[in-house]
C-alpha positions as CSV (number, residue, x, y, z in Angstrom):
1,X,16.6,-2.1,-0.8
2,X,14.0,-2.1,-3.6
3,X,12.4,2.0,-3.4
4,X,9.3,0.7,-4.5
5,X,9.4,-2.2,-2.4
6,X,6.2,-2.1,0.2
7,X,8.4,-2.7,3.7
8,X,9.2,-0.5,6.0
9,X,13.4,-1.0,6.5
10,X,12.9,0.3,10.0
11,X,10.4,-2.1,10.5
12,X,12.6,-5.0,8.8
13,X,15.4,-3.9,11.1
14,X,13.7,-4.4,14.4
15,X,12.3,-7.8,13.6
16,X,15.8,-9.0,12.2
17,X,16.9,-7.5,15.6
18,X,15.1,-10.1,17.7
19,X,14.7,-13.0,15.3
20,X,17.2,-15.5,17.5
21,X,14.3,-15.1,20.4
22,X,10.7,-16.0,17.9
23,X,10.5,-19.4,19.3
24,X,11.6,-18.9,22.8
25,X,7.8,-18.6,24.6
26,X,9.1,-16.1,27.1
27,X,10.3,-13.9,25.1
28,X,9.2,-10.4,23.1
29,X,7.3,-13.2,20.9
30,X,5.2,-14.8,24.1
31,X,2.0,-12.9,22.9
32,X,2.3,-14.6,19.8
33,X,3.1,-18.1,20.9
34,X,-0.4,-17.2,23.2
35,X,-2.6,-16.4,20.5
36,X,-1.2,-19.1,18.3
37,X,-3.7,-21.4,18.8
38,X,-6.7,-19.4,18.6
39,X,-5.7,-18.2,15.2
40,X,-4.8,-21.6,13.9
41,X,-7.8,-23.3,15.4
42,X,-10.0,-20.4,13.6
43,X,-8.7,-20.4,10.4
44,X,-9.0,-24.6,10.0
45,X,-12.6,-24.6,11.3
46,X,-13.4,-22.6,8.3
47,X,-10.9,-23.6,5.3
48,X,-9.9,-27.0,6.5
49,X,-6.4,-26.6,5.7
50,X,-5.5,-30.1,5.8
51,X,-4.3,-31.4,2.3
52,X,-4.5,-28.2,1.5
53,X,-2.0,-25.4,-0.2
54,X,-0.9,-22.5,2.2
55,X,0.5,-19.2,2.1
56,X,1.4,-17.2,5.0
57,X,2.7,-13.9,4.2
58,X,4.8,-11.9,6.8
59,X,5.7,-15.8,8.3
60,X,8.6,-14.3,10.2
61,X,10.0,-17.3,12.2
62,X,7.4,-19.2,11.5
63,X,5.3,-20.1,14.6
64,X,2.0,-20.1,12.2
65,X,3.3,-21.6,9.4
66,X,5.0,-24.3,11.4
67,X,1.7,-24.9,12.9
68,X,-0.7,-25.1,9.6
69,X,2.1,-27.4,8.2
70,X,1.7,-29.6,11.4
71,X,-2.1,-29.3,11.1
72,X,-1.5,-31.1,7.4
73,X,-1.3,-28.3,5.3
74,X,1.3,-27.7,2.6
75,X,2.7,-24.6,3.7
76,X,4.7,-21.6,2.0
77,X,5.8,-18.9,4.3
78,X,7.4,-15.5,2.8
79,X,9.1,-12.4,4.9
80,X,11.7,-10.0,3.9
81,X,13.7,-10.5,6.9
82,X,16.7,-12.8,6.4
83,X,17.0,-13.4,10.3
84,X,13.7,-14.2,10.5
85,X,13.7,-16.5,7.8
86,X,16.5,-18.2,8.7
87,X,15.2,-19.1,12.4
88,X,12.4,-20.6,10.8
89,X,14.3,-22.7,8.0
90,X,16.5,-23.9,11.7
91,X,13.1,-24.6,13.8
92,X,11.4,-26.9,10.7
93,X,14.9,-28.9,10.6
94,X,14.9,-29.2,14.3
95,X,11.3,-30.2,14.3
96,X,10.9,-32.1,11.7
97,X,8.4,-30.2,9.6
98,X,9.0,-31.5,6.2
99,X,6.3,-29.9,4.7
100,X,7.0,-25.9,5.4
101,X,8.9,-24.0,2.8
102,X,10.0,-20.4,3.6
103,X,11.2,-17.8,1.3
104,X,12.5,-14.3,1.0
105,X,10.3,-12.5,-1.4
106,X,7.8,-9.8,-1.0
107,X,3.6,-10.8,-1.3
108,X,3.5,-8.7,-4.7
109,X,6.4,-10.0,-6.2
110,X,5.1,-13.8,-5.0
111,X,1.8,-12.5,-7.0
112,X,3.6,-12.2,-10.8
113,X,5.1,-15.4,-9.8
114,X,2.4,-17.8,-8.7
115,X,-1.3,-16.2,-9.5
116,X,-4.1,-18.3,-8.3
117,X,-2.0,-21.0,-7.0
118,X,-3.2,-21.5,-3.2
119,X,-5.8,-22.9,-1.7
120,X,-5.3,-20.5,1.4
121,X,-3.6,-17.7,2.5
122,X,-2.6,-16.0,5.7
123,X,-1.6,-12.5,6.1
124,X,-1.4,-12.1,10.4
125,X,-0.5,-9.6,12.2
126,X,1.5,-8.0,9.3
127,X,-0.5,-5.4,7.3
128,X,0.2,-2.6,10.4
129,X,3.5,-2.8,9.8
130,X,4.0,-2.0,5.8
131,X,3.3,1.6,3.9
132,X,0.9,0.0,1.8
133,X,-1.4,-2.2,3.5
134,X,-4.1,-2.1,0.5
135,X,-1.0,-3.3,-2.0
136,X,-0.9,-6.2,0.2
137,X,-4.6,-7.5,0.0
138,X,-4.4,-6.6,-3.3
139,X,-1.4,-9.8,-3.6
140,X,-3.4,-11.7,-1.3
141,X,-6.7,-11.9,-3.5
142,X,-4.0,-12.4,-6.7
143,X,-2.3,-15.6,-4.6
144,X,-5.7,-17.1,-3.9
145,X,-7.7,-19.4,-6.2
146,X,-11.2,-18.8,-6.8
147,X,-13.6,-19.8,-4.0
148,X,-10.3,-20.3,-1.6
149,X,-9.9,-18.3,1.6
150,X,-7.9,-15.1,2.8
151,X,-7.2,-14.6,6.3
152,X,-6.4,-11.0,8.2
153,X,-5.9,-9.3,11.5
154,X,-4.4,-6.5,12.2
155,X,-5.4,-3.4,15.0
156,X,-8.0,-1.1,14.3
157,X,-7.8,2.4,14.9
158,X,-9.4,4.2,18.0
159,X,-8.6,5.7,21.1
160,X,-9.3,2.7,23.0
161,X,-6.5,0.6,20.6
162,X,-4.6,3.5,21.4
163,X,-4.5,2.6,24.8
164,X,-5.0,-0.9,25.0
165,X,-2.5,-2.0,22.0
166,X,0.3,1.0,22.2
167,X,0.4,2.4,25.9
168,X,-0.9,-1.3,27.4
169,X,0.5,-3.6,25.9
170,X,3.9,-1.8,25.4
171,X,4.4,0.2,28.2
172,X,2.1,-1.0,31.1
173,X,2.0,-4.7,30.9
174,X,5.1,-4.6,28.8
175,X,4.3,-7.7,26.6
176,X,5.4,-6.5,23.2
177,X,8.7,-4.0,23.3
178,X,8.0,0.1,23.1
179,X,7.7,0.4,19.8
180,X,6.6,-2.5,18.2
181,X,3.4,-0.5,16.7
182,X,3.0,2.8,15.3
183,X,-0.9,4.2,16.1
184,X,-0.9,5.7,12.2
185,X,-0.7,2.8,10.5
186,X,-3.3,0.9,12.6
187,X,-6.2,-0.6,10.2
188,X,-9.9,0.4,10.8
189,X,-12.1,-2.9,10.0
190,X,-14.1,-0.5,7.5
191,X,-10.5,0.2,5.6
192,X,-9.4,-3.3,5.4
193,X,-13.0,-4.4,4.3
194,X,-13.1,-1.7,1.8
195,X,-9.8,-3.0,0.6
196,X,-10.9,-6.3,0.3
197,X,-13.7,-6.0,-1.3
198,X,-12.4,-3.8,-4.1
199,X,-10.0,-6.5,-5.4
200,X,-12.6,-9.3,-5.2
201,X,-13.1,-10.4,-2.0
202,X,-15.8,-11.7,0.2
203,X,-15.8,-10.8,3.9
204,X,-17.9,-13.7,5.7
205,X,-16.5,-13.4,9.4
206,X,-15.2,-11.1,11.5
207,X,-13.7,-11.6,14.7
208,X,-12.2,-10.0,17.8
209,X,-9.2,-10.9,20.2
210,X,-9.3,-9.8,23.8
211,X,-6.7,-10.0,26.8
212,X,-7.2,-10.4,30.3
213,X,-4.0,-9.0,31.9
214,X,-4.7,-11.2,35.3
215,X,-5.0,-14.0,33.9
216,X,-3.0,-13.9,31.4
217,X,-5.0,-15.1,28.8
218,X,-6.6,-14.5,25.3
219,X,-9.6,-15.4,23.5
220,X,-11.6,-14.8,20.6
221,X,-15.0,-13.0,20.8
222,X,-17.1,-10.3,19.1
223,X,-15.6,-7.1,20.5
224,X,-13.5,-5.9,17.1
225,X,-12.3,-2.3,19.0
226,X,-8.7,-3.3,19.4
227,X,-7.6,-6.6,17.6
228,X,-9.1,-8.2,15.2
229,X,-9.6,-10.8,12.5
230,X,-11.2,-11.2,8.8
231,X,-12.0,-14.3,6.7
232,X,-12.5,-13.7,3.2
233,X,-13.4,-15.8,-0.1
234,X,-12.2,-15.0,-3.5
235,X,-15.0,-14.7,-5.3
């Protein structure tokens, strides 16, 4: 692999690991296939994607992508893993989604190639898990055409994320396998804002995702101290 290529191998590796289980909604990917809707929901009541030109970086098999393309949206999805990728490529066939493309090819390299070329972009769920999460937004803002929208979330960075995303969520409740996250690399909202704003974008919503272990469910609110989201503009 590329040294200077912003992924994690290790982190590759263990998605590529489990990528014949993303669309199985039992599975390691359930929380995913949960907060699906919520995130897709979010992001169209603010961009509209419909018609629209999508990006979704860090796709891996695809359950958002699938969905914005289903929602109407021209959609582009880009990983590094080839598993991944792959599973998604097989899901759109089965399904019928004609209008998802997926590729293997990093958010900075997608950045020399296609500059200003989407109407949206999607980065979910992703940023946690590279060395450089700032060289990411950095793409993102490059991808994006002027006025057109960014979307984020990632985990903030507290004792209470500690708890709720890492010893919760992976060893209590065991939704997500041990190890999925690594505490360091969690995101404050102040960071990724700080971020965004220094490569020309506009934060204009922020929102938090909460779980209710009973009940089994998820919803969005204002409570940012463990997951969270960010729309952004491109100036």
């Amino acid at each position: 692999m590329n040294q200077n290529l912003n992924a994690d191998p290790a982190e590759l590796a263990k998605f590529s690991d489990l990528a014949h289980r993303w669309w199985d909604p039992e599975s390691e990917f359930r929380p995913l296939h949960q907060i699906n809707p919520l995130r897709l929901t979010w992001i169209d009541s603010l961009a509209r994607i419909e018609g629209k030109r999508v990006l979704d970086i860090g796709c891996g098999g695809g359950i958002l992508s699938d969905a914005m393309a289903r929602k109407g949206a021209s959609v582009t999805g880009i990983d590094l893993s080839v598993k991944a990728l792959k599973v998604a490529q097989l899901h759109a066939l089965e399904a019928g989604t004609s209008n998802v493309d997926y590729l293997e090819i990093s958010a900075e390299a997608m950045a020399l190639q296609e500059p200003g070329a989407f109407d949206v972009v999607t980065c979910m769920e992703m940023l946690e898990h590279v060395p450089d999460p700032s060289s990411i937004v950095r793409a993102c803002s490059t991808l994006v055409k002027p006025g057109g929208w960014v979307f984020f979330s990632t985990l903030n960075r507290n004792p209470k994320s500690f708890l709720f995303a890492i010893l919760g969520a992976e060893y209590v409740l065991q939704l997500l396998p041990k190890g999925t996250h690594e505490y360091a690399k969690f995101i404050k909202p102040s960071e990724l804002a700080g971020y965004a704003r220094g490569v020309g974008l506009e934060l204009t919503e922020t929102r938090g995702m909460e779980y209710n272990p009973l009940s089994r469910r998820y919803w969005l609110s204002d409570d940012t101290s463990v997951n969270y989201l960010f729309a952004t503009r491109k100036a």
